[in-house]
C-alpha positions as CSV (number, residue, x, y, z in Angstrom):
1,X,0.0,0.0,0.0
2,X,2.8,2.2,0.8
3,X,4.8,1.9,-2.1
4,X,1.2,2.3,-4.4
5,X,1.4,5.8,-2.7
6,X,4.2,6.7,-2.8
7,X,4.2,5.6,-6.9
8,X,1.3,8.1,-7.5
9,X,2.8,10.9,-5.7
10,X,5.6,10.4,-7.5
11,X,3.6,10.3,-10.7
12,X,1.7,13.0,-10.2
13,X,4.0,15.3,-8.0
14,X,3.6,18.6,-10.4
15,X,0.2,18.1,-9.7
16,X,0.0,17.8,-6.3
17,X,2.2,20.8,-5.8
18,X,0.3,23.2,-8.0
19,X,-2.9,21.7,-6.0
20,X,-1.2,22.6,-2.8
21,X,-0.1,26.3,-4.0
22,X,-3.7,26.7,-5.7
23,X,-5.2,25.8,-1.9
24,X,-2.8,28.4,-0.2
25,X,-3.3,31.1,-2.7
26,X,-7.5,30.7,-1.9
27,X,-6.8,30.2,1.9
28,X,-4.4,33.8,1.9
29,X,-7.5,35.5,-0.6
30,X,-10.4,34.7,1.9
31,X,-8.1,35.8,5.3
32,X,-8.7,39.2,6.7
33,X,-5.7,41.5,5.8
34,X,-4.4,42.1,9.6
35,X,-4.2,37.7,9.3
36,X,-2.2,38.0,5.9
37,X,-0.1,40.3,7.2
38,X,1.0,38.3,9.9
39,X,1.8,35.3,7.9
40,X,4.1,36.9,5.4
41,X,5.6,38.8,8.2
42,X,6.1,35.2,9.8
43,X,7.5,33.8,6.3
44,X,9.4,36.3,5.6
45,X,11.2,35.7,9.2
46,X,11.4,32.1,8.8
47,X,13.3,32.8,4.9
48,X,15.5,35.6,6.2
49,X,16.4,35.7,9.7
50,X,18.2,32.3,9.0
51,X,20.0,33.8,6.5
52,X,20.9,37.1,8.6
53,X,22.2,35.2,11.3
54,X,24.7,33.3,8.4
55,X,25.4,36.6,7.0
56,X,26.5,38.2,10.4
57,X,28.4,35.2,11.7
58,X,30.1,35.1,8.7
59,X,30.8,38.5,8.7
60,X,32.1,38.5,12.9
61,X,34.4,35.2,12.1
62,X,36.2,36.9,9.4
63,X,36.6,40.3,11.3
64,X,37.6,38.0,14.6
65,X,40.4,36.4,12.2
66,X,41.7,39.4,11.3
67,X,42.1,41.2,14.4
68,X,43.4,37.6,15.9
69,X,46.1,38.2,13.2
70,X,46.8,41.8,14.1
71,X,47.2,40.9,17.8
72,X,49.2,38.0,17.2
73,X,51.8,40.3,14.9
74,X,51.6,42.9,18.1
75,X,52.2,40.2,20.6
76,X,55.5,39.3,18.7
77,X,56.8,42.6,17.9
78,X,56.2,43.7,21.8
79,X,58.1,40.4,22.8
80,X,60.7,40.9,20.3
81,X,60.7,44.6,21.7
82,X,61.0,43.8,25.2
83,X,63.8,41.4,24.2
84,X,65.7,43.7,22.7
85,X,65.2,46.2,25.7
86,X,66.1,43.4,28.2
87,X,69.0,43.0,26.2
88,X,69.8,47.2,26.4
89,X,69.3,46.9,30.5
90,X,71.3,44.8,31.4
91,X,74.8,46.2,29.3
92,X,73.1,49.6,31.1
93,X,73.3,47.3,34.3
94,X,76.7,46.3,33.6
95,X,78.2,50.0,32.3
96,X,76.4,51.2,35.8
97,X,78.1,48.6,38.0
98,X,81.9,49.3,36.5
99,X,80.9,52.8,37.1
100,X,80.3,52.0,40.6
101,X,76.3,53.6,40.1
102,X,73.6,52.4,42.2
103,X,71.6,49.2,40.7
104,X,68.5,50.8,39.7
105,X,65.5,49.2,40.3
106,X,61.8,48.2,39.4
107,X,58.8,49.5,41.3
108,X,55.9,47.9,42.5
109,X,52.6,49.6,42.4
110,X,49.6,48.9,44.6
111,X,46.6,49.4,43.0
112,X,43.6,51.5,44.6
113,X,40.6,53.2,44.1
114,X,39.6,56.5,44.8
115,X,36.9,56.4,47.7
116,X,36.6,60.4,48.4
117,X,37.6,64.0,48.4
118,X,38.0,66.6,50.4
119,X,35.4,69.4,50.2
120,X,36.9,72.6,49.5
121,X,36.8,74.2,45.9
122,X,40.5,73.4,45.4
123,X,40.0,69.2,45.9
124,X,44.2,68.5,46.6
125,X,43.5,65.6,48.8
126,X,41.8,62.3,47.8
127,X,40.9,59.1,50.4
128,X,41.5,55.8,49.0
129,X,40.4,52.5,49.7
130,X,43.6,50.9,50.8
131,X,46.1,51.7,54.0
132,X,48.2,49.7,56.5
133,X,46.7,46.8,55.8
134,X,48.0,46.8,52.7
135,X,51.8,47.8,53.4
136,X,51.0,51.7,52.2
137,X,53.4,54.2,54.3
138,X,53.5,58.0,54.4
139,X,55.3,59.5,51.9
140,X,55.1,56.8,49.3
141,X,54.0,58.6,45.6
142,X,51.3,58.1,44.2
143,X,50.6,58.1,40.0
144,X,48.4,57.8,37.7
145,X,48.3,56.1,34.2
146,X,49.3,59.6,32.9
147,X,52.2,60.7,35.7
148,X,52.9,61.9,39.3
149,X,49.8,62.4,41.2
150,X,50.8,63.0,44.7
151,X,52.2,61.3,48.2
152,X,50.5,59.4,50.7
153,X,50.2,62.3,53.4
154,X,47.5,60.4,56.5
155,X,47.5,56.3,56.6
156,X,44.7,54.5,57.8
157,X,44.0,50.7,58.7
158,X,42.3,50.6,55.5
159,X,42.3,54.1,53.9
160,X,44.9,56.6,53.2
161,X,45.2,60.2,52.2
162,X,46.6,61.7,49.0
163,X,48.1,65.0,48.7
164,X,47.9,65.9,45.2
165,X,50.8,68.2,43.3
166,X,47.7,70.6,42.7
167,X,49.0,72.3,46.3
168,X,50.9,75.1,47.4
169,X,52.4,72.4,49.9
170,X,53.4,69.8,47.3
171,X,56.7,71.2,44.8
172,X,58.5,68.8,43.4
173,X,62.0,68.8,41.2
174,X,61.4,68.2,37.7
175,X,63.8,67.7,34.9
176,X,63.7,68.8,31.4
177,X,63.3,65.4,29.2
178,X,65.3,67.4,26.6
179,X,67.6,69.6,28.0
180,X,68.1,67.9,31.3
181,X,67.6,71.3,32.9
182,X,66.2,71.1,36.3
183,X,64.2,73.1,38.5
184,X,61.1,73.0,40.9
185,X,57.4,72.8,39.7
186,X,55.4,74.4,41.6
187,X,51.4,74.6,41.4
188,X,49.3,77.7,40.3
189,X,45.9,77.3,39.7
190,X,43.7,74.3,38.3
191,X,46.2,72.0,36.2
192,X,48.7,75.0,35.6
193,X,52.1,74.8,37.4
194,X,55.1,77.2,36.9
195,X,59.2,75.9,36.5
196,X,60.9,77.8,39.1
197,X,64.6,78.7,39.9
198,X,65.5,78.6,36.7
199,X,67.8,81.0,34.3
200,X,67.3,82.7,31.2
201,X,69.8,81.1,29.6
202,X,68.8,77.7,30.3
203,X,67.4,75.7,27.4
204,X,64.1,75.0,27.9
205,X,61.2,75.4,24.9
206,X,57.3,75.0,24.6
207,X,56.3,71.1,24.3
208,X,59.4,70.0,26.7
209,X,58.5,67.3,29.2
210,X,59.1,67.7,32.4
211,X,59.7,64.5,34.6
212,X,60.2,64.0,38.2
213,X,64.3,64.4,39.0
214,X,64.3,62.1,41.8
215,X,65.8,64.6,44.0
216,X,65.3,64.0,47.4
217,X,65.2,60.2,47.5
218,X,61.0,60.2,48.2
219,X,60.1,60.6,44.3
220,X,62.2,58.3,41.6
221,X,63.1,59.7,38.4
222,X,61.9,59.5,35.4
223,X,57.8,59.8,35.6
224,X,55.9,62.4,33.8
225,X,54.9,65.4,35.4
226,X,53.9,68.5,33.0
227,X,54.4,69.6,29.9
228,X,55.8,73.1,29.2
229,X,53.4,75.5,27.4
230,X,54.7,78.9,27.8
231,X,58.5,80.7,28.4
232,X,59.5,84.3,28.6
233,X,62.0,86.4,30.3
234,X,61.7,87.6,34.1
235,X,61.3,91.0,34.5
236,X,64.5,91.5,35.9
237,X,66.5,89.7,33.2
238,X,67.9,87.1,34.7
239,X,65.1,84.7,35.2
240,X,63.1,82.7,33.1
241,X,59.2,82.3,33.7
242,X,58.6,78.5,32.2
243,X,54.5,77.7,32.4
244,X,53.7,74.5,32.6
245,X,50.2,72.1,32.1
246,X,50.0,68.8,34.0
247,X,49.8,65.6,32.0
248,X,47.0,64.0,34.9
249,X,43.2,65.5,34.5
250,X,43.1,65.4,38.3
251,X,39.6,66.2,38.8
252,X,38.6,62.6,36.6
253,X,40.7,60.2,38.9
254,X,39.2,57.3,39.8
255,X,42.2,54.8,40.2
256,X,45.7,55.6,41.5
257,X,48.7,53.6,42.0
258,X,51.0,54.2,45.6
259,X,54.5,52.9,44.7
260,X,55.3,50.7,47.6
261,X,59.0,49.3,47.2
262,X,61.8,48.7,44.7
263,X,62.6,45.5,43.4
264,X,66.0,44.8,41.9
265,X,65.5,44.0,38.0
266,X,66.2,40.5,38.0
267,X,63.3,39.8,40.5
268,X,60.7,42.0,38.7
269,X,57.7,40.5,37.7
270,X,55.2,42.4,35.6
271,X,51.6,42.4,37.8
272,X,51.6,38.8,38.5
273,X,54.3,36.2,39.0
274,X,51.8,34.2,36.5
275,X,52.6,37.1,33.8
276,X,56.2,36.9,34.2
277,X,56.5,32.9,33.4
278,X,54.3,33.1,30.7
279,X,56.6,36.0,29.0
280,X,59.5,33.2,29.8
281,X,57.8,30.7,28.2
282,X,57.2,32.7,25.1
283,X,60.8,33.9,25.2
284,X,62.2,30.3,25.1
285,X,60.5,29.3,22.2
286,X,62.8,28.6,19.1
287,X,61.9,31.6,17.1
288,X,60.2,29.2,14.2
289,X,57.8,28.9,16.4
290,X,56.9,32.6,17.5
């Protein structure tokens, strides 16, 4: 019986499907138009969303292969990068040491979030969510992912004050990145500071960078502070009025880091100790490989 079936559908199968079409087209004609509507909406779903969803995963593989590609060239130019700077510290390392120099170091930075402020129009001091508890001292300096943000000035059992560089009370020595002039930055008002102490014939020009000097053994070297925006002669001939703009937008921090000790070079790790063998691993692999 089946197969007598399934012989006359087969025979008549043109049939049958006009039949079939013939039957729909009559059903759609006597629906109300809201109900017709609804069913093409509902076929037209069932055709093309299928296809949409092809379309776009098609569309995010190929884009996720290419970016995969562009951060797999970046991850081996920065590895080859930091190899080749690894390979630059220590001959500095070695030049230092038969120069009898101090080793320099790596610091660690604690991360922490900024909890408060204090009230007054001028906001120098923040409250963060960390203190004792978590090794942070008075004194220790505090940055940003711009550049020097302040010192650690009150610390709590889990809290800690921040005295900004935005304060009368807060100058620090700054060095030209260029010229290697140095003097001391003090603040003026909002994000403008002003170079003091320095000559007229030093050599210091609009766009310079000036980074801390690490004068005073409480501040390293090195870390951006402000950039220089405006020089002129002193009144009296012999100075030099150098205007400068911080690099931090310190009315938008949210997150800080308090440098809490130095770590000789060949026990630096980057943030974790999982990081740093990974790095390892990559950097023993035969280059082929890379």
């Amino acid at each position: 019986m089946q197969h007598l079936i399934s012989s006359v559908m087969q025979k008549h199968r043109d049939r049958l499907v006009l039949a079939v079409l013939i039957l729909l087209s009559l059903t759609l004609l006597i629906l109300p138009q809201p109900t017709k509507l609804s069913i093409a909406q509902d076929a037209l779903n069932g055709l093309f969303v299928p296809v949409e969803r092809w379309t776009a995963f098609v569309e995010d593989y190929s884009g996720l292969r290419d970016e995969n590609k562009r951060l797999k060239r970046m991850v081996a130019s920065l590895t080859l990068e930091r190899e080749r700077l690894l390979q630059f510290r220590d001959e500095r390392e070695r030049l230092r040491r038969l120069a009898a120099f101090k080793e320099d170091h790596f610091y660690r930075l604690s991360p922490a979030e900024v909890i408060g402020r204090n009230l007054d129009r001028l906001q120098t001091v923040l409250v963060i969510d960390k203190g004792a508890a978590d090794s942070l001292a008075v004194r220790m300096p505090v940055f940003s992912y711009q550049g020097l943000a302040g010192r650690l000035i009150n610390v709590f059992e889990n809290s800690a004050w921040v005295q900004l560089i935005t304060s009368k009370s807060h100058p620090v020595s700054c060095v030209d990145k260029r010229s290697r002039v140095v003097g001391i930055l003090e603040w003026r008002q909002r994000d403008m500071f002003e170079l003091t102490s320095i000559s007229v014939v030093e050599d210091i020009a609009v766009g310079d960078t000036l980074l801390t000097s690490g004068f005073g053994g409480v501040i390293p070297k090195g870390f951006p502070v402000a950039v220089v925006t405006y020089t002129a002669p002193e009144s009296d001939g012999l100075s030099l009025l150098v205007q400068a703009r911080g690099v931090v937008n310190f009315l938008a921090l949210e997150e800080v880091f308090v440098m809490t000790d130095e770590i000789p070079w060949d026990r630096s790790v980057f943030y974790e100790e999982a990081d740093t063998l990974m790095m390892r691993d990559i950097l023993l692999q035969p280059r082929g490989t890379r």
